[in-house]
N, C-alpha and C positions, 0 to 999 in steps of 0.2 A: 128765256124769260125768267125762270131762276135764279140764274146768277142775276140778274138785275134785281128781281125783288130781295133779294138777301141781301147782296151789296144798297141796294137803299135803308133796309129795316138798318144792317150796321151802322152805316152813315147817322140816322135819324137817334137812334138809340145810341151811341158814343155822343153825339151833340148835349142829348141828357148827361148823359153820366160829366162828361164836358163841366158843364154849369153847376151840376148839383152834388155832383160826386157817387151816386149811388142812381138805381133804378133802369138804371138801361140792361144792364144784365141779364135780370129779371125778365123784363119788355123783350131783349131780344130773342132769347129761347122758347117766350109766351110764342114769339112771331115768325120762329123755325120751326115750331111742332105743327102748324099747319100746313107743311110743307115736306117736313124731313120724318121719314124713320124715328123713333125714339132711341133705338140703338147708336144713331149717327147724333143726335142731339149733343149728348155732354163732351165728346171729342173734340167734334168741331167746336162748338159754342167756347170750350174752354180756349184755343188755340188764335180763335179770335179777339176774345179777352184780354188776353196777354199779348197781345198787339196793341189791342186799345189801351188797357191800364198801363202799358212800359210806354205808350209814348205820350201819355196823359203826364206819368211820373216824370220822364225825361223835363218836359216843356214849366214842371212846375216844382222841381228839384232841391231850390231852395227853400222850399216850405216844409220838408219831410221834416216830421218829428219824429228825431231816431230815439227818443225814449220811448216811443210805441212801436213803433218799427224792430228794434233786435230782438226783442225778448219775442216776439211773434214770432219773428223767424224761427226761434229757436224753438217752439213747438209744430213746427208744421209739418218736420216732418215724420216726427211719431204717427202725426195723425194719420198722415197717408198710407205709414204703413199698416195702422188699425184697418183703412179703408181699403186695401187690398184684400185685406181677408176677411172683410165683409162679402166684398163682392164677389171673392171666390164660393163663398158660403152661404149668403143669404140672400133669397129676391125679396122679402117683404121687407121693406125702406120707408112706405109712406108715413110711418107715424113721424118720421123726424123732422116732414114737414107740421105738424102742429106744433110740437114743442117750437119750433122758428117762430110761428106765427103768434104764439102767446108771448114770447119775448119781444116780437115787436108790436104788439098791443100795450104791453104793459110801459114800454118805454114812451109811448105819447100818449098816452090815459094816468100814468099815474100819478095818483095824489101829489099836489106841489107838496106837500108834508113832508114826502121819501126825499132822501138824497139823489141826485145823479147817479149815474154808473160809472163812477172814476177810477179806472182799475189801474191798481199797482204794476210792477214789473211782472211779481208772479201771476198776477190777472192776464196780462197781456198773454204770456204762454199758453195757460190753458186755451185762451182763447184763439192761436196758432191751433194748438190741438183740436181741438174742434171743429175750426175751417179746414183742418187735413181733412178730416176724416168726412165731413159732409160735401165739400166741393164733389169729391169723383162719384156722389151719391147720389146730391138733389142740382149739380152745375152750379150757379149764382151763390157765392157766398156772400155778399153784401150784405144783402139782408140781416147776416147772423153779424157784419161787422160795426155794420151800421149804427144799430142802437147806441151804442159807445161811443160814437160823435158827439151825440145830442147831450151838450154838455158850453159852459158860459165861458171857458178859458181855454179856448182854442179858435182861433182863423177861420174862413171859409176854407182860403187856398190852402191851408195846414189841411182840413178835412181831405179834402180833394187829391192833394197829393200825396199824407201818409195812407190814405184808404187804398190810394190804387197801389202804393208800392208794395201795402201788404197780400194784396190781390194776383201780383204779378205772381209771386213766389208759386198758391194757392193755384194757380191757372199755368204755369209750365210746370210743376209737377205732375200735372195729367198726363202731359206728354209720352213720359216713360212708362207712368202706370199704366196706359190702355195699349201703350205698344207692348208690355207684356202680358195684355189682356190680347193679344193678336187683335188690334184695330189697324187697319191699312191708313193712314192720315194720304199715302200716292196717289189713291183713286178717287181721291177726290181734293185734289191739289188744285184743281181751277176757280172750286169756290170756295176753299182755303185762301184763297189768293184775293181773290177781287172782294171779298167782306174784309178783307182784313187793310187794304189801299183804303177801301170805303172809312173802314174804323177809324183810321191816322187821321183823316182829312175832318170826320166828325169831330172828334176831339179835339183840332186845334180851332174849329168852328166854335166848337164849348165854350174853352177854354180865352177864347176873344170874347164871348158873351159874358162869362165871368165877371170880369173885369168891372161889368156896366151893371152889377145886380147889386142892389141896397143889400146890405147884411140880414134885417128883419124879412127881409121879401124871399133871400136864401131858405133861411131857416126852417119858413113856414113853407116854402115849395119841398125845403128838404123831408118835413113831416107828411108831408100830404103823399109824396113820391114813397115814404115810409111806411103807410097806411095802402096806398096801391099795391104794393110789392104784397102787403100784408095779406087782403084780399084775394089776390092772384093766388098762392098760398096757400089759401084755404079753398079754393076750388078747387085747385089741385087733389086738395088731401081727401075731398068730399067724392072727388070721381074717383079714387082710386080704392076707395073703401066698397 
């Protein structure tokens, strides 16, 4: 019975991320913790990620914007190794959930007056750095990617596909980092497995819906999904206080 509701939440949650490019991540981990260990959380959750966002990115390939795409890469992996010796050091993590949550507040509330968030190259990297260092922290980095979409001169399918490629990077770098955190990913290889068939077939389910969604109608599910993620967030950071 497990593996089926996991393998559905994946399915149902990549179908979002599919369409909208962000919020299934979020959604999905919301919808492992009632079921999984917190220790088992960010491993798994990450591992299926990087299934979902590599065959999100494969299917949509042409659209990567590799001026936001390299320079990311090129800080992600600072960050991880920041994030390693957090984790070897520090259990108290929750504030980093707020700070997330004010950044994405402030990205759909603020004044049309401000300018976008249109980051340069060297924007880009820090912002690599950052999702090192918070993926092996809080799991979903979206959310911190996200607000950086929400911008007039760029694609749906550009969002969609640069967001997952930089996710992919973010999400198998877990890999090696919680295997040297001694996490077993073998013993629980079966539903490693079947959320992750589930995730592929969500995603190109998406990614057909895609297709049919008016660009305003995007946009504004993109914010609202931005606002939920937000949300979720902040209950988090409230229970853990």
């Amino acid at each position: 019975m497990l593996l089926f509701l996991m393998a559905l939440a994946a399915l149902a949650t990549s179908i979002i991320s599919g369409i909208i490019g962000m919020g299934g991540g979020v959604l999905l981990i919301s919808l492992m913790s009632l079921f999984l260990d917190y220790k088992l959380l960010i491993p798994i959750h990450g591992i299926v990620q990087f299934v979902s966002n590599s065959s999100r990115c494969f299917m949509l390939r042409k659209h990567i914007r590799k001026d936001f795409f390299v320079p990311f890469l090129l800080g992600v992996p600072l960050g991880f190794m920041i994030a390693y010796f957090i984790l070897k050091k520090i259990t108290q993590t929750h504030y980093l959930y707020l700070l997330l949550a004010i950044l994405i507040f402030y990205t759909i509330f603020k004044p049309k007056k401000l300018p976008q968030i249109k980051l340069n190259s060297y924007g880009w990297t820090y912002l690599g750095i950052a999702s090192g260092i918070l993926g092996p922290l809080i799991g979903p980095t979206g959310p911190l990617i996200a607000p950086f979409y929400v911008r007039d001169d760029i694609q749906k399918e550009e969002i969609v596909a640069t967001k997952a490629s930089q996710q992919i990077i973010t999400h198998f770098l877990k890999i090696p980092l919680f295997l040297s955190l001694d996490f077993s990913y073998t013993k629980h290889l079966s539903l490693i497995l079947f959320m992750s068939v589930a995730a592929i077939l969500g995603t190109r389910i998406g990614l057909i819906l895609l297709k049919q969604v008016n660009t305003e109608i995007f946009k504004l599910i993109f914010k609202i999904m931005l606002f939920s993620a937000g949300v979720r967030i902040l209950i988090k950071f409230w229970n853990l206080i």
